[in-house]
KEKE-3310 file (N, C-alpha, C; in steps of 0.2 Angstrom, whole numbers, plus 5000, padded with zeros to 4 digits):
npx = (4976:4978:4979:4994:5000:4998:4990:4987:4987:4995:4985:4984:4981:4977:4976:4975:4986:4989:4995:5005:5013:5014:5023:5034:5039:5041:5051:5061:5066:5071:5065:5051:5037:5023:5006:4992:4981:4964:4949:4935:4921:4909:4910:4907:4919:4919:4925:4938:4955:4964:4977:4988:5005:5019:5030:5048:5044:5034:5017:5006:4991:4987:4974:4967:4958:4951:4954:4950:4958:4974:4989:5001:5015:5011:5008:5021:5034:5046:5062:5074:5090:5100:5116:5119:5111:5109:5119:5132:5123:5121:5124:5112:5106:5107:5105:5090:5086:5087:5079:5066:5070:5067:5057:5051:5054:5063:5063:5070:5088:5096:5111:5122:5118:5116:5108:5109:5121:5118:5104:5088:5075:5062:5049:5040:5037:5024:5018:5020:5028:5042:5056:5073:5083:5101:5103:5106:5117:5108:5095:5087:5074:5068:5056:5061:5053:5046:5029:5026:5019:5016:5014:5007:5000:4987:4986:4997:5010:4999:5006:5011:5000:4991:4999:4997:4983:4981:4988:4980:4968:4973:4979:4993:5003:5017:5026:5039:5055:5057:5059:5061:5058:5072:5074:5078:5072:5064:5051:5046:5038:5046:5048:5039:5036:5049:5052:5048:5044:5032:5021:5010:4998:5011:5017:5027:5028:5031:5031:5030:5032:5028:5030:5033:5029:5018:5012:5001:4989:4982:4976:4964:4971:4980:4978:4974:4969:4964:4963:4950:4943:4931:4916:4913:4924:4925:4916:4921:4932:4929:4920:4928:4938:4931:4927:4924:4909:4903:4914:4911:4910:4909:4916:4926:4933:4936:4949:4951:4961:4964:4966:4964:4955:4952:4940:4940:4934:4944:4940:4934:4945:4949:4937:4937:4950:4948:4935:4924:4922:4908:4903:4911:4906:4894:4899:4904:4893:4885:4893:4894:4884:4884:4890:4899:4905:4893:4898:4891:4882:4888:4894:4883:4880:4893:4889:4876:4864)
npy = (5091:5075:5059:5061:5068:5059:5055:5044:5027:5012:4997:4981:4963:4949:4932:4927:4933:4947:4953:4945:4946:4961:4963:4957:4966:4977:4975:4973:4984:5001:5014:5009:5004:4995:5005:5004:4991:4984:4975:4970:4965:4951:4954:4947:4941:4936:4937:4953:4957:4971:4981:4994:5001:5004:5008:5012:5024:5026:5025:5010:5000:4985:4970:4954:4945:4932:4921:4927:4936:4934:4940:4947:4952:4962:4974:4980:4984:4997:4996:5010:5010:5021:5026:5039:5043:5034:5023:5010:5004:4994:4983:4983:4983:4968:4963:4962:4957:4944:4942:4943:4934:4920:4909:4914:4917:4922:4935:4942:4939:4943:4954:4964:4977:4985:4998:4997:4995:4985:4979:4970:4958:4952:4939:4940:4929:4928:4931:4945:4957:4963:4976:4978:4991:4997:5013:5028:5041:5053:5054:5063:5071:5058:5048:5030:5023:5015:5014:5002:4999:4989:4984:4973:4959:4962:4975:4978:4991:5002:5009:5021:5031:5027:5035:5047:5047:5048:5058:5067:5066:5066:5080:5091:5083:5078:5074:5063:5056:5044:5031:5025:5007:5002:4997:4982:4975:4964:4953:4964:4983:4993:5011:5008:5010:5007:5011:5022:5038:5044:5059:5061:5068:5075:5061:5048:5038:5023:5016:5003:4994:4979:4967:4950:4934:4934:4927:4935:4948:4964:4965:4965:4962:4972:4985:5004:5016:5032:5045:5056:5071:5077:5075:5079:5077:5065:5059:5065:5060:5046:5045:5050:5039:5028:5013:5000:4992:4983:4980:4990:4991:4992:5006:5002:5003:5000:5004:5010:5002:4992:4993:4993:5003:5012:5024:5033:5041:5051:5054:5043:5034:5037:5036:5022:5018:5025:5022:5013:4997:4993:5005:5004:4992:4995:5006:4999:4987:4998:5002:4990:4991:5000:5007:5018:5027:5035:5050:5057:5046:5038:5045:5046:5032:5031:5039:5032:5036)
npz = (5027:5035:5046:5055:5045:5033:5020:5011:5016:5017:5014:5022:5017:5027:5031:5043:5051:5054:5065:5068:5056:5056:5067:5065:5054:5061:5069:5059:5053:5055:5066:5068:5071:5082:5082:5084:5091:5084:5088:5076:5077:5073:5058:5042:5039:5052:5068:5066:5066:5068:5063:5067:5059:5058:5048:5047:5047:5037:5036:5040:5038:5043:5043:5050:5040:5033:5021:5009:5002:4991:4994:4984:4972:4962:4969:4977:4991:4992:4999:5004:5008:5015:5013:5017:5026:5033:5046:5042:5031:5022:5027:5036:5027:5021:5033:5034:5020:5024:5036:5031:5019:5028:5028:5015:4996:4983:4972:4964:4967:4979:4974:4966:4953:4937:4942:4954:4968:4975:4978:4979:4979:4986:4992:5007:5020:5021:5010:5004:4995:4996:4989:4993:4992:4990:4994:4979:4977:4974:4978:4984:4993:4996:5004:5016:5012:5000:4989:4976:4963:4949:4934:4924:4913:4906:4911:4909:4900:4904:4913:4913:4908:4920:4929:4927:4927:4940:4945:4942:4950:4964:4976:4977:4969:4960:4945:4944:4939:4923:4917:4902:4892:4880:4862:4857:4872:4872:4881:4883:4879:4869:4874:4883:4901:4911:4923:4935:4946:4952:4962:4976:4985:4991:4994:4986:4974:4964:4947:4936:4919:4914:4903:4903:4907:4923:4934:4942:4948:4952:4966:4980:4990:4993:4998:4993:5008:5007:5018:5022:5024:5025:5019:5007:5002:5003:4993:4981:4979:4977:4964:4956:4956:4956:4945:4944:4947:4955:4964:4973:4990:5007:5008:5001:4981:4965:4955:4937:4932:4940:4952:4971:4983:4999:5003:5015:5032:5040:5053:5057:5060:5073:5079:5079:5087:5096:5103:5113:5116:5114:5105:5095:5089:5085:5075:5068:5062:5056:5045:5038:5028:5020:5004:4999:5011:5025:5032:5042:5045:5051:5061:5068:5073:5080:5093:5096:5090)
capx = (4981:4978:4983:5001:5000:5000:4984:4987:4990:4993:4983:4988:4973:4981:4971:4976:4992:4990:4997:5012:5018:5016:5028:5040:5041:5042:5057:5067:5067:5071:5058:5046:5032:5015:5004:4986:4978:4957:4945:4928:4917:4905:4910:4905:4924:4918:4930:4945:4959:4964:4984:4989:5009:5024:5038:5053:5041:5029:5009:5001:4986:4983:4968:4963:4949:4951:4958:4950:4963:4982:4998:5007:5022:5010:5011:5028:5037:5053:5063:5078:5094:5103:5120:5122:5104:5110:5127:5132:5117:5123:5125:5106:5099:5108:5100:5085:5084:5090:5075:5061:5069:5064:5050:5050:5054:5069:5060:5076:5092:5102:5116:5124:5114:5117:5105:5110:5125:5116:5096:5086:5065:5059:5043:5039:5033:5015:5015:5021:5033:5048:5063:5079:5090:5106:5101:5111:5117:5104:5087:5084:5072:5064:5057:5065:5050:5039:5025:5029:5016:5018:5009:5008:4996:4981:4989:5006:5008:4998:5008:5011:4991:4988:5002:4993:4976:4981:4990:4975:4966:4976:4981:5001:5005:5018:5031:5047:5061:5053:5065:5059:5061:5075:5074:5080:5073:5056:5045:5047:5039:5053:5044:5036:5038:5053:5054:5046:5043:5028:5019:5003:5000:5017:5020:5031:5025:5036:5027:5033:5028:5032:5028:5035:5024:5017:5004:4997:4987:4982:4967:4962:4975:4984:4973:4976:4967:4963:4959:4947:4941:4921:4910:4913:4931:4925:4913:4926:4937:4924:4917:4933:4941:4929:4925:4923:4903:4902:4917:4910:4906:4911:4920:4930:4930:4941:4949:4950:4967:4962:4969:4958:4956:4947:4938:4938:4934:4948:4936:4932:4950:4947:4932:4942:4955:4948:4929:4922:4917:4900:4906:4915:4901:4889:4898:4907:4888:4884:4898:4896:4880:4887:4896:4903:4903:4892:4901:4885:4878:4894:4893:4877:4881:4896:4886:4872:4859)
capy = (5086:5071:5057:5065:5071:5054:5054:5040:5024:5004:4991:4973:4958:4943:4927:4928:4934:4952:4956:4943:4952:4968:4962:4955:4967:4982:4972:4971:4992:5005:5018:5006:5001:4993:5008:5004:4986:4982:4971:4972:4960:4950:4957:4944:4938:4933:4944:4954:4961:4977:4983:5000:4999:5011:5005:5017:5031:5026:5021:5006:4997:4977:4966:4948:4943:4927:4919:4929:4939:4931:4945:4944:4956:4967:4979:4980:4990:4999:5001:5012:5010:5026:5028:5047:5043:5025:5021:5005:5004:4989:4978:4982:4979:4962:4958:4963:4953:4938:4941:4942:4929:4917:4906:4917:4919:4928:4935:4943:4937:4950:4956:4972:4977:4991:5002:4997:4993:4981:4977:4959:4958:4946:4941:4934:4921:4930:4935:4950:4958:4970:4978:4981:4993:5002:5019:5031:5048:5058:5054:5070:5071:5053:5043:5027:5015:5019:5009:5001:4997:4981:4984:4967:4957:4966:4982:4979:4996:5006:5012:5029:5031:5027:5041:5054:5048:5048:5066:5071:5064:5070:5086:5090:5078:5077:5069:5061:5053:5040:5027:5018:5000:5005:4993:4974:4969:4959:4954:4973:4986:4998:5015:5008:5010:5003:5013:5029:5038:5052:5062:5061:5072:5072:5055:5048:5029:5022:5011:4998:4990:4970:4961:4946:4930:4934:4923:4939:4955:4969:4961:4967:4960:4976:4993:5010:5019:5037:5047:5063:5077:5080:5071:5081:5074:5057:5060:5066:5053:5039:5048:5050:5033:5019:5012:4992:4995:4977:4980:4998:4988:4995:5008:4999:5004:4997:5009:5006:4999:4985:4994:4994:5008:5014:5029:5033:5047:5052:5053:5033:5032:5041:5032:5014:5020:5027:5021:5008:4989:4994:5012:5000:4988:5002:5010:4991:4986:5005:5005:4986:4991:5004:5005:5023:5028:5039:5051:5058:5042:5034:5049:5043:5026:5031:5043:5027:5040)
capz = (5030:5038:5051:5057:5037:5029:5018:5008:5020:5011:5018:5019:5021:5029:5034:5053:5053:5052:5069:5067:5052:5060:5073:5064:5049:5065:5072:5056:5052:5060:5068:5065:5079:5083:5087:5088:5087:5086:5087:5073:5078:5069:5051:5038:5041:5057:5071:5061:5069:5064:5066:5064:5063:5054:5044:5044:5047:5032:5041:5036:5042:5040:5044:5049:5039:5029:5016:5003:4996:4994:4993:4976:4969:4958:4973:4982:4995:4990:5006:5002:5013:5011:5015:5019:5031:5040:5048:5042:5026:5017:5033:5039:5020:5021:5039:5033:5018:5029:5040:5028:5017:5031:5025:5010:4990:4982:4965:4960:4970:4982:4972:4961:4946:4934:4943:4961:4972:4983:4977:4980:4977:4992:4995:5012:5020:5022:5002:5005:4994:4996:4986:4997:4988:4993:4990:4977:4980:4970:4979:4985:4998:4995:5010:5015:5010:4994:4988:4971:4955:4944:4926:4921:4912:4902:4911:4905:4894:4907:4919:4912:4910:4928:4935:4924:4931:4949:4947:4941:4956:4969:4975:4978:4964:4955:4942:4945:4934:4920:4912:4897:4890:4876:4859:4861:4880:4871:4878:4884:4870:4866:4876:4891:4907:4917:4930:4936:4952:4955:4970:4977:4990:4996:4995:4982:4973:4958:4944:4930:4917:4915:4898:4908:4909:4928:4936:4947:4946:4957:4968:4984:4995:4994:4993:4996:5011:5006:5022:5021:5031:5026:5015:4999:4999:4999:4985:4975:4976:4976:4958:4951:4956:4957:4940:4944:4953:4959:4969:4978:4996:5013:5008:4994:4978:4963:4947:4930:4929:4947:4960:4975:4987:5001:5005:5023:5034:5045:5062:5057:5062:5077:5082:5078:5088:5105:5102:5116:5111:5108:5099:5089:5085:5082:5070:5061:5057:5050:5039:5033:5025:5016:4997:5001:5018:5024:5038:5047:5049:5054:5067:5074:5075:5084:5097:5098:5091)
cpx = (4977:4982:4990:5003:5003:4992:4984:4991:4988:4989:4983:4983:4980:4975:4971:4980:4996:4995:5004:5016:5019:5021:5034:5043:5043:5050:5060:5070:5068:5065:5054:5041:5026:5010:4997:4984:4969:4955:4939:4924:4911:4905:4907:4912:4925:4922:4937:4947:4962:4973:4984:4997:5012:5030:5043:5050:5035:5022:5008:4996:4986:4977:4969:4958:4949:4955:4955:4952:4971:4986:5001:5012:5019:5010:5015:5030:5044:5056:5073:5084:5100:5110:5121:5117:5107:5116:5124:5122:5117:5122:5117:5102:5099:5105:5093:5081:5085:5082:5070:5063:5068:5058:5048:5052:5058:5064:5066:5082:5095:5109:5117:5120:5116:5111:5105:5117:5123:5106:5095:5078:5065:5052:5042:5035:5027:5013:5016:5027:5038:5055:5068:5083:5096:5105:5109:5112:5114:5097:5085:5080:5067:5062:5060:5060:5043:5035:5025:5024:5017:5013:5011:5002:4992:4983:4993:5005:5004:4998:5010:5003:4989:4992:4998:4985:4976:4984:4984:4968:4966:4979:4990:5005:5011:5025:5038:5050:5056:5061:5062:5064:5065:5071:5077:5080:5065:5056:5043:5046:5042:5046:5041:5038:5043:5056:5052:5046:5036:5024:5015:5002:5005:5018:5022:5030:5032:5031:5032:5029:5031:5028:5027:5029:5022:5010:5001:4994:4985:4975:4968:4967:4979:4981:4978:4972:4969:4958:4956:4943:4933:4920:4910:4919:4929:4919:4916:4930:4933:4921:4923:4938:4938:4925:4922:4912:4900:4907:4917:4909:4911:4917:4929:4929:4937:4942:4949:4956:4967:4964:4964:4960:4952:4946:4937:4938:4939:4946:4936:4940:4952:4942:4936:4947:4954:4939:4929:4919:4911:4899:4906:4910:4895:4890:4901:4898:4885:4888:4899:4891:4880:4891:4900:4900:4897:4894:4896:4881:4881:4893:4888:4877:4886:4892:4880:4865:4854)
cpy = (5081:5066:5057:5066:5067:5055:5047:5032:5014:5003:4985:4970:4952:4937:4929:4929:4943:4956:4954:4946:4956:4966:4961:4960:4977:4980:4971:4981:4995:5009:5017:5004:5000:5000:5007:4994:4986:4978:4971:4966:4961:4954:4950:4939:4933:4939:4945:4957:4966:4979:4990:5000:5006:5007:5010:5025:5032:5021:5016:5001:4988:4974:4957:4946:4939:4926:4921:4932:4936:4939:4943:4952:4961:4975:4978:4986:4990:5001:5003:5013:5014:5028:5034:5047:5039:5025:5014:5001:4998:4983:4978:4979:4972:4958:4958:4959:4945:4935:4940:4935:4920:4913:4910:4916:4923:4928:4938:4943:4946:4950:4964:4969:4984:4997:5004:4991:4984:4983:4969:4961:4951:4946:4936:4930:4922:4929:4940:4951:4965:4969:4980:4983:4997:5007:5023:5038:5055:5057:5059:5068:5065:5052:5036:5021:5020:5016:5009:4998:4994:4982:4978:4962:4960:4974:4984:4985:5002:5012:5020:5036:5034:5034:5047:5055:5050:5056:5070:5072:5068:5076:5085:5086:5081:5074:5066:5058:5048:5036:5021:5013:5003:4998:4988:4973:4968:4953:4962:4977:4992:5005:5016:5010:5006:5004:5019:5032:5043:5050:5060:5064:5069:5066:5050:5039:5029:5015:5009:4996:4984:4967:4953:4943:4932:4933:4928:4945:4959:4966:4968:4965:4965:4982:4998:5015:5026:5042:5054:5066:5077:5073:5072:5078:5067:5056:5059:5063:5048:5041:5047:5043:5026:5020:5002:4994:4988:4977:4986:4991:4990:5000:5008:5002:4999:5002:5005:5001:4991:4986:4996:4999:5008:5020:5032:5038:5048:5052:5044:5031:5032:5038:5024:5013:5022:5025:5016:5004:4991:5000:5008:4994:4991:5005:5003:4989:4991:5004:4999:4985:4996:5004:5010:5024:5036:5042:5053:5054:5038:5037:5048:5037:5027:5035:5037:5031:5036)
cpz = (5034:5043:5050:5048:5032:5028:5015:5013:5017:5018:5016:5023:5022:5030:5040:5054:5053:5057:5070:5062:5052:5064:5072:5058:5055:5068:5067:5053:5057:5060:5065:5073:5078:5085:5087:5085:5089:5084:5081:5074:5072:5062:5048:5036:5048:5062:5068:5067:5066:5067:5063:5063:5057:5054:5043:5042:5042:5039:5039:5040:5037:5045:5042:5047:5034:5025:5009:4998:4998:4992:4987:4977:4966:4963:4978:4987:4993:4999:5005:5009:5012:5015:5019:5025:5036:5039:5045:5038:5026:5021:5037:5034:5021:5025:5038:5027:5020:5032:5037:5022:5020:5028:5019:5001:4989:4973:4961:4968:4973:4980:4968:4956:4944:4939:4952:4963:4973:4982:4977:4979:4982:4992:5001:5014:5020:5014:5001:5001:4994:4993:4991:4992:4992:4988:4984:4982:4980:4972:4982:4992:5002:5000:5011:5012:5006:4992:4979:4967:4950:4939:4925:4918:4904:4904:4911:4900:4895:4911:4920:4913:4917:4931:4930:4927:4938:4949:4947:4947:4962:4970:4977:4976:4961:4951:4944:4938:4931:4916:4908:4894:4883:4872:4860:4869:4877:4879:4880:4880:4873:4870:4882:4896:4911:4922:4929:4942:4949:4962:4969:4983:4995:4997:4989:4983:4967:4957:4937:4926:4916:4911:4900:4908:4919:4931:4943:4942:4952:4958:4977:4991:4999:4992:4996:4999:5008:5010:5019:5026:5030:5019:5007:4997:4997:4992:4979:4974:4974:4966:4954:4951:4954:4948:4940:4949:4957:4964:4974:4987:5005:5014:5002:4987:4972:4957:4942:4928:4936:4951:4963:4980:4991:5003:5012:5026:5040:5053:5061:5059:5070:5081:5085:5086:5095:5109:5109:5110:5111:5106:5092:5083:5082:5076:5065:5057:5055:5046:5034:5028:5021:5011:5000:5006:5019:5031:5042:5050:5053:5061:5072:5076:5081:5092:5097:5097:5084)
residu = (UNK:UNK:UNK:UNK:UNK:UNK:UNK:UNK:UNK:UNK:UNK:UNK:UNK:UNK:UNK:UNK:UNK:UNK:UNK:UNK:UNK:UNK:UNK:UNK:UNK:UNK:UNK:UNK:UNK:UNK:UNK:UNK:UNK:UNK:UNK:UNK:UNK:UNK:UNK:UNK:UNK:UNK:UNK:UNK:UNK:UNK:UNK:UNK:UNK:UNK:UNK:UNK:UNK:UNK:UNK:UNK:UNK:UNK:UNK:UNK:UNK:UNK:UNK:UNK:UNK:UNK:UNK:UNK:UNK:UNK:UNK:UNK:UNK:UNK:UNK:UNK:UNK:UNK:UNK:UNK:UNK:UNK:UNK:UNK:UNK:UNK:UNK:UNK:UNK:UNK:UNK:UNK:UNK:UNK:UNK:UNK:UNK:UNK:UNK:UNK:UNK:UNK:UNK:UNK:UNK:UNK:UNK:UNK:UNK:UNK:UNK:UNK:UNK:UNK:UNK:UNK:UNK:UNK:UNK:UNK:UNK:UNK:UNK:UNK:UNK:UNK:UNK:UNK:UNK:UNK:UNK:UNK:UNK:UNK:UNK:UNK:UNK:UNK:UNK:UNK:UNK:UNK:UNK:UNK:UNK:UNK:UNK:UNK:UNK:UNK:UNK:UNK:UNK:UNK:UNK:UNK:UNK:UNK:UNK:UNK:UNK:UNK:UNK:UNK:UNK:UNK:UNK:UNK:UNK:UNK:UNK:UNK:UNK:UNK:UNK:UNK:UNK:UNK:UNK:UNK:UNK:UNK:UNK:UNK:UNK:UNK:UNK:UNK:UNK:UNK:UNK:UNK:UNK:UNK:UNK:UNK:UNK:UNK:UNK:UNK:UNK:UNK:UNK:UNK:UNK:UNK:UNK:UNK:UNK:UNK:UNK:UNK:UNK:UNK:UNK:UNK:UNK:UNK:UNK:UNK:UNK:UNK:UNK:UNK:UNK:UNK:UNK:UNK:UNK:UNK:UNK:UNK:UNK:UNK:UNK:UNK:UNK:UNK:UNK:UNK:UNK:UNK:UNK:UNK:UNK:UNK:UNK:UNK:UNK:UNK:UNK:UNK:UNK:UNK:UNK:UNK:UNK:UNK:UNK:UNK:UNK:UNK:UNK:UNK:UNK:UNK:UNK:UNK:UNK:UNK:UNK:UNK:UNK:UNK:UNK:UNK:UNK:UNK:UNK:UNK:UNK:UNK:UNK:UNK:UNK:UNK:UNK:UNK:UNK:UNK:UNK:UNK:UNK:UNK:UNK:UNK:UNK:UNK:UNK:UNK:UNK:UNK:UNK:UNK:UNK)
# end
């Protein structure tokens, strides 16, 4: 287990706005809050700010550190508004997609669709994008907000691949409902992926694929923190995921298919979190000198030894 038994936690890079969109995206959910924000001096961003926040009970951490990754739609947030869960569903989705469509982007309009009541695809004014649906009555135990997977491009055609690899990855995995493209929806091949769900420890993604001319791809704007308890966990993730080796650097790593991840030890959240400003800078230039982290030495940075 990990932090309050969320192992896998998104992370969102912003230029400078990491702590505004934490505000307002806590302000449009329910049981959503700001709970930690830091400083990292001196990164090679100059100083980041660092937000911890929770959306509807899902963790996520964002970061201020330049303009060198933008937000696109290849990875989304599904946030489900489930009648039998929320009084008056239907009436929050709407204010909800109101408030993000704000300075933002409607990539599929808020209306009915054969698969949903009451679905819209927004992306906000950051770059940030989210599906609002009115849940059904069959989602079993889901959570309200799932992180969502766009095959598109060169990994159009992959998307099945990838959950097989990632089960294979993580522990407590495992499959959900899979909905293939039938014959006649070109540019769509008849088989693939149009909708899926699976687990990863305990935690439940959904992936597509999209033949679809789309001027994105999975870049770094949007990773997947992957906390662990010793040193042999991050090995074993870092060995089994990273295959890009020009993108290993501070604990980054990238897969085969371009989604980026980090590696990180659960104390390093811990230090961040209750460390002093020179804890904090002790252990930021150990770990920017680092491709995979190493936690013993992260330990003596933080201890000044």
């Amino acid at each position: 287990m990990t932090i309050s038994g969320q192992t896998i936690v998104p992370h969102l890079w912003y230029d400078q706005e990491a702590k505004e969109a934490a505000e307002l995206y806590t302000s449009i959910f329910p049981d959503s809050r700001i709970t930690h924000v830091a400083t990292l001096r001196d990164t090679p961003s100059g100083d980041s700010e660092i937000v911890s926040f929770e959306i509807w009970g899902q963790k996520f951490q964002a970061i201020s550190a330049g303009p060198h990754f933008k937000l696109n739609p290849s990875i989304s947030f599904t946030v489900y508004f489930d009648p039998s869960r929320v009084q008056d569903s239907e009436e929050k989705l709407i204010t909800a997609w109101n408030r993000l469509s704000e300075g933002g982007m409607a990539l599929m309009p808020l209306d009915k669709y054969p698969f949903s009541e009451r679905y819209g695809w927004i992306q906000d004014r950051y770059g940030l994008s989210w599906q609002l649906t009115l849940a059904g009555p069959d989602r079993g135990d889901r959570p309200a907000v799932v992180t969502s997977l766009l095959f598109v491009g060169d990994q159009c055609g992959r998307a099945e691949e990838a959950m097989q690899f990632y089960k294979s990855v993580f522990r407590n995995s495992k499959q959900g409902m899979i909905a293939r493209y039938p014959a006649g929806m070109e540019p769509d091949r008849e088989g693939t992926v149009m909708f899926s769900e699976f687990m990863l420890e305990q935690q439940w993604f959904t992936a597509m694929d999209s033949a679809h001319e789309h001027r994105f791809q999975f870049n770094e704007a949007v990773s997947l923190m992957v906390y662990c308890d010793s040193q042999e966990e991050i090995d074993a993730y870092w060995e089994k995921l990273s295959a890009v080796p020009e993108a290993e650097q501070c604990g980054w790593l990238k897969d085969r298919f371009g989604v980026s991840w980090q590696i990180v030890p659960r104390e390093m959240n811990e230090m961040m979190s209750k460390g002093t400003p020179e804890q904090l800078e002790r252990v930021t230039q150990a770990f920017l000198q680092m491709k995979k982290f190493n936690l013993a030495e992260l330990r003596q940075a933080y201890k000044g030894i």
